[in-house]
C-alpha positions in Angstrom: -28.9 -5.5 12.4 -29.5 -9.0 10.5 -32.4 -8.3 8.3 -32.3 -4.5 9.1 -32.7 -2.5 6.1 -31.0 0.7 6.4 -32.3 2.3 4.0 -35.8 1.4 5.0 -34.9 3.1 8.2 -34.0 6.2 6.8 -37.1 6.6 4.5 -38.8 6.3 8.5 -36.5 8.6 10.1 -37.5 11.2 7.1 -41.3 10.4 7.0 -41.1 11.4 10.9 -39.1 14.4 10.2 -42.0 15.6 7.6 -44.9 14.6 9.3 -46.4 13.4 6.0 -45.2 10.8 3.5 -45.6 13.2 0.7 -42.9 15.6 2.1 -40.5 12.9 2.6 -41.3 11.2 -0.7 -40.3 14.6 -2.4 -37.3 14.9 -0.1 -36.2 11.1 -0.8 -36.8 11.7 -4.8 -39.2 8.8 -4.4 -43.1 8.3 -5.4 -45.1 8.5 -2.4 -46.1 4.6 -3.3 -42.6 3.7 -2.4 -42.4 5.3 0.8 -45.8 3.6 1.6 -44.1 -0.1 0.7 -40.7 0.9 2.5 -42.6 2.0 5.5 -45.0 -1.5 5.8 -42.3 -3.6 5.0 -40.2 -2.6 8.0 -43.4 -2.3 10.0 -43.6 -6.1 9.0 -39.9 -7.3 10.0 -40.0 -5.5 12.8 -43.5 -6.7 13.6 -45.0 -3.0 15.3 -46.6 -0.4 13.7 -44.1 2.1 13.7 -46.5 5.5 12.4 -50.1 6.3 12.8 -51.7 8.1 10.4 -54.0 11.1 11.6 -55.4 12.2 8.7 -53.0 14.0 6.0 -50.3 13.5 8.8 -48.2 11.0 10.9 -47.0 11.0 13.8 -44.6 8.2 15.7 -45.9 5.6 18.2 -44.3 4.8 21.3 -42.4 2.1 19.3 -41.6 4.5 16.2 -40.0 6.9 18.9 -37.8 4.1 20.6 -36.5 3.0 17.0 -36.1 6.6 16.1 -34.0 7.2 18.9 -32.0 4.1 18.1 -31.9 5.6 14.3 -29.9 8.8 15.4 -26.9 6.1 16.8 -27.0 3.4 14.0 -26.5 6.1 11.4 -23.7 7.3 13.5 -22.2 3.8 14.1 -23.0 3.2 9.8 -21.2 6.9 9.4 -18.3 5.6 11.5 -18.1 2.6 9.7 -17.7 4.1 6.5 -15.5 6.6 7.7 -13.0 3.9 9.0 -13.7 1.6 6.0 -12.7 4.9 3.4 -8.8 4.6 3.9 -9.2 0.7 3.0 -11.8 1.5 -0.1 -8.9 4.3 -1.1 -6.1 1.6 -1.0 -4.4 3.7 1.9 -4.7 1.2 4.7 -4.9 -2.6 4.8 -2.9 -5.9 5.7 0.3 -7.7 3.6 1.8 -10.6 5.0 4.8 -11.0 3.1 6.9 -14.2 3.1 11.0 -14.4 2.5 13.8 -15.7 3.3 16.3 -14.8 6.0 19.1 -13.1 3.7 16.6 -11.1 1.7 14.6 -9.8 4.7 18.3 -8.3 6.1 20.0 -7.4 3.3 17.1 -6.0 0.5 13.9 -5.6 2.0 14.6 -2.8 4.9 14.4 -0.3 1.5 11.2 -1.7 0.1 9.3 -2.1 3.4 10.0 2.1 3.7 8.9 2.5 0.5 5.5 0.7 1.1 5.3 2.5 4.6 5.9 5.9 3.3 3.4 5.5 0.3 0.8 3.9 3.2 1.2 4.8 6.5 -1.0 2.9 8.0 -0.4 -0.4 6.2 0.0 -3.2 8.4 2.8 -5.4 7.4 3.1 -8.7 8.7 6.8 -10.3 7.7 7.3 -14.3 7.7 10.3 -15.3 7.5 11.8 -19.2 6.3 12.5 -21.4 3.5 11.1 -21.8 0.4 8.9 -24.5 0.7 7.3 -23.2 3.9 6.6 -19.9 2.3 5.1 -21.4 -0.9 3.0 -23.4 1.2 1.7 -20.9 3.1 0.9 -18.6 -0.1 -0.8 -21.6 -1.1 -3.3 -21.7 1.6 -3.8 -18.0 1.7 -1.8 -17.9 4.9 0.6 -14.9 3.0 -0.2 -12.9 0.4 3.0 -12.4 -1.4 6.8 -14.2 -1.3 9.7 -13.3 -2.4 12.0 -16.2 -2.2 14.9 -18.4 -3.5 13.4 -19.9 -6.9 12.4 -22.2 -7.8 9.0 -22.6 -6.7 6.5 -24.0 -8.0 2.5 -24.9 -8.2 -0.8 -24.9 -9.9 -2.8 -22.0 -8.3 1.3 -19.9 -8.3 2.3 -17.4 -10.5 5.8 -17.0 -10.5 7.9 -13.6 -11.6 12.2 -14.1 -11.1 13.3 -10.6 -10.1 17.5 -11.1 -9.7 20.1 -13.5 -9.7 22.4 -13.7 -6.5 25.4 -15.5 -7.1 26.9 -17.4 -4.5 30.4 -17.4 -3.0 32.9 -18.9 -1.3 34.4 -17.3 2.3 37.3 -17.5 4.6 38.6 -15.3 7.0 42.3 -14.0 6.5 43.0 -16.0 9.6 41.3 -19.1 8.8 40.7 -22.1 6.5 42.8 -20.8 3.2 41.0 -20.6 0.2 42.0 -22.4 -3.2 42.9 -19.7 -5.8 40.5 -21.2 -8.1 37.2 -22.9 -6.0 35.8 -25.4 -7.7 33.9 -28.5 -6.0 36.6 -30.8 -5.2 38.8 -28.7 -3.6 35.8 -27.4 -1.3 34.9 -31.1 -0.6 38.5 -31.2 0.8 37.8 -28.1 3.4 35.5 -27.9 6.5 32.5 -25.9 4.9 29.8 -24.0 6.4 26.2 -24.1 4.3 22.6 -23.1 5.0 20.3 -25.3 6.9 19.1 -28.2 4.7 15.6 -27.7 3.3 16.2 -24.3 2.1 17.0 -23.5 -1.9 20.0 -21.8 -1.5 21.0 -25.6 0.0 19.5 -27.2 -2.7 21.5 -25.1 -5.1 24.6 -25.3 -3.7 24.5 -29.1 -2.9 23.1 -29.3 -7.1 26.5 -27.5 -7.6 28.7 -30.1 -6.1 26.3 -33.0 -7.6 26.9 -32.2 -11.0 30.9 -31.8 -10.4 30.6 -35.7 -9.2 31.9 -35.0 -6.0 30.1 -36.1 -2.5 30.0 -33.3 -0.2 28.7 -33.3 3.5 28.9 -30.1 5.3 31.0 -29.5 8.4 28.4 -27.4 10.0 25.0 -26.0 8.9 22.8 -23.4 9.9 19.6 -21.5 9.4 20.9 -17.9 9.9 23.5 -16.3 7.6 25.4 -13.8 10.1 25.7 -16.6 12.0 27.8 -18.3 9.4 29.6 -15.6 8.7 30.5 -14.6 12.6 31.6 -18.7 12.0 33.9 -17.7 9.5 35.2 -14.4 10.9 36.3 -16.9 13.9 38.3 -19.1 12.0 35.9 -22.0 11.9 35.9 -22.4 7.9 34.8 -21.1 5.0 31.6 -20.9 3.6 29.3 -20.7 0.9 26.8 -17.4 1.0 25.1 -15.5 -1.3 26.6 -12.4 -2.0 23.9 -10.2 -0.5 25.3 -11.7 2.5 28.3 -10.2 1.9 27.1 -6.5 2.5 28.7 -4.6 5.5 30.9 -7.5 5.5 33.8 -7.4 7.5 37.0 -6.5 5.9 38.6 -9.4 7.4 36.7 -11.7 5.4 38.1 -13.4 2.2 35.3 -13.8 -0.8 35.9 -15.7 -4.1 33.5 -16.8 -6.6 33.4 -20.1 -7.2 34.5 -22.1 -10.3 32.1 -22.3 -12.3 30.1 -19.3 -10.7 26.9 -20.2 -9.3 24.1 -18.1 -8.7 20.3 -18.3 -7.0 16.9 -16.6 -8.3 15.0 -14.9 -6.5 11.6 -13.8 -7.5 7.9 -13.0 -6.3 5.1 -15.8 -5.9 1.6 -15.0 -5.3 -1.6 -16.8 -6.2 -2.7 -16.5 -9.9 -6.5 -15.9 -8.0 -5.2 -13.4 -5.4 -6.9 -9.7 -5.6 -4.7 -7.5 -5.8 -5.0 -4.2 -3.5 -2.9 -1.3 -4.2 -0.4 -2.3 -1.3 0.2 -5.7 -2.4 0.2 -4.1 -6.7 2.7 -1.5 -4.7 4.8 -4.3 -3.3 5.2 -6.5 -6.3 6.3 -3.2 -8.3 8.7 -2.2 -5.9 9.9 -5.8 -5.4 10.3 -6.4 -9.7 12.4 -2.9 -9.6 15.0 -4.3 -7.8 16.0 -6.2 -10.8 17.4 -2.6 -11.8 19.2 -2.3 -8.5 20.9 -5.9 -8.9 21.8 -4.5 -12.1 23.5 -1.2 -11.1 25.3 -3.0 -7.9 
């Protein structure tokens, strides 16, 4: 089709049809002059005469008739286009790659990913999930469309919206490593803890926690997945330090404390200040800034 005008073809597809070019200039709503020139110029890219002119009327050469039986299945492949393109042009079907972090895509997301699925049902929705950094990174380079992540996060081409703060607590088991009634840095220093993998915020803000009480902490064990810390901790292998979305479902067995002084995360939505924004990904970011009002009720 490169060079193909389509609607050059359908002023030939009518001129056939009529048999003169003054019927299908009047059925077109155009002068008979611009028939005439639509006509020639496809004659021209095409390089055959398509039409021969008898008189007052036209008929098709042998090459007019092959392109007019081509004509009858490119307007149904252009029809078919346009009826598969409609849903996207409508904002009812599409592509979001989202980006998050392992906690959030558990413990919040499952009621925001219905909502978006329920309001398009034939949205494709591509979930990514890792640490901050990553994520940014790959908003950055057009790789996701949206984040939602452990702030901060930051960047030239970003715009940044915090949604909730998380706060982060300590855990034991009933069994386990006891707790200090009141958890502040050094006595955690003293205890084997379990932390998040390095490299991801919720690290970062936790090991910022313990850097600005002055006291050196190492970690007796990291890892990258939260219910794997906390099936850690239900066995009795130390406590830990989660956020308290974590904590949902959590076993009763588990002992939580906040930690002194409290320390929370921020989460919030990135996307690129350049990024257009289709009504799935306007519906995602609204759904995703109303669970500031959640947070707040919990």
């Amino acid at each position: 089709m490169r060079g193909l005008n389509l609607d050059q073809l359908h002023t030939f597809v009518e001129v056939a049809r009529q048999g003169t070019f003054s019927a299908a200039a009047e059925r077109l709503s155009l002068t008979q002059p611009a028939v005439s020139l639509q006509i020639g110029q496809l004659e021209k890219r095409l390089g055959v005469r398509l039409l021969e002119r008898l008189g007052r009327r036209v008929t098709t050469t042998a090459a007019g008739q092959e392109l007019l039986d081509h004509a009858a299945r490119i307007d149904g492949a252009v029809a078919a286009a346009f009826e598969a393109l409609a849903p996207h042009a409508r904002g009812e079907a599409g592509r979001l790659r989202m980006g998050t972090g392992g906690t959030a895509s558990i413990y919040l997301l499952p009621p925001v990913l219905r909502s978006l699925c329920q309001r398009f049902p034939r949205l494709e929705i591509i979930m990514t999930t890792g640490n901050t950094p990553e994520i940014v990174a790959d908003i950055e380079h057009n790789r996701l469309d949206l984040g939602f992540v452990t702030l901060p996060a930051s960047g030239r081409m970003l715009q940044v919206t915090p949604v909730l703060d998380d706060e982060l607590m300590a855990i034991t088991s009933r069994d386990g490593v006891p707790l200090p009634t009141k958890v502040t840095a050094a006595a955690l220093a003293k205890l084997p803890v379990i932390t998040s993998e390095e490299g991801s915020n919720s690290r970062l803000v936790t090991d910022q926690w313990f850097a600005r009480a002055g006291v050196a902490f190492k970690p007796a064990t990291a890892l990258a997945n939260t219910q794997a810390i906390r099936e850690l901790v239900g066995a009795g292998l130390g406590c830990a330090i989660l956020p308290n979305l974590a904590l949902r479902g959590a076993p009763r067995g588990l002992i939580v404390r906040s930690l002194s002084p409290r320390l929370h995360r921020r989460l919030g939505i990135v996307v690129r200040r350049d990024k257009v924004l289709h009504r799935p990904l306007q519906e995602a970011i609204r759904v995703l800034t109303d669970l500031r009002s959640i947070a707040n009720d919990r």
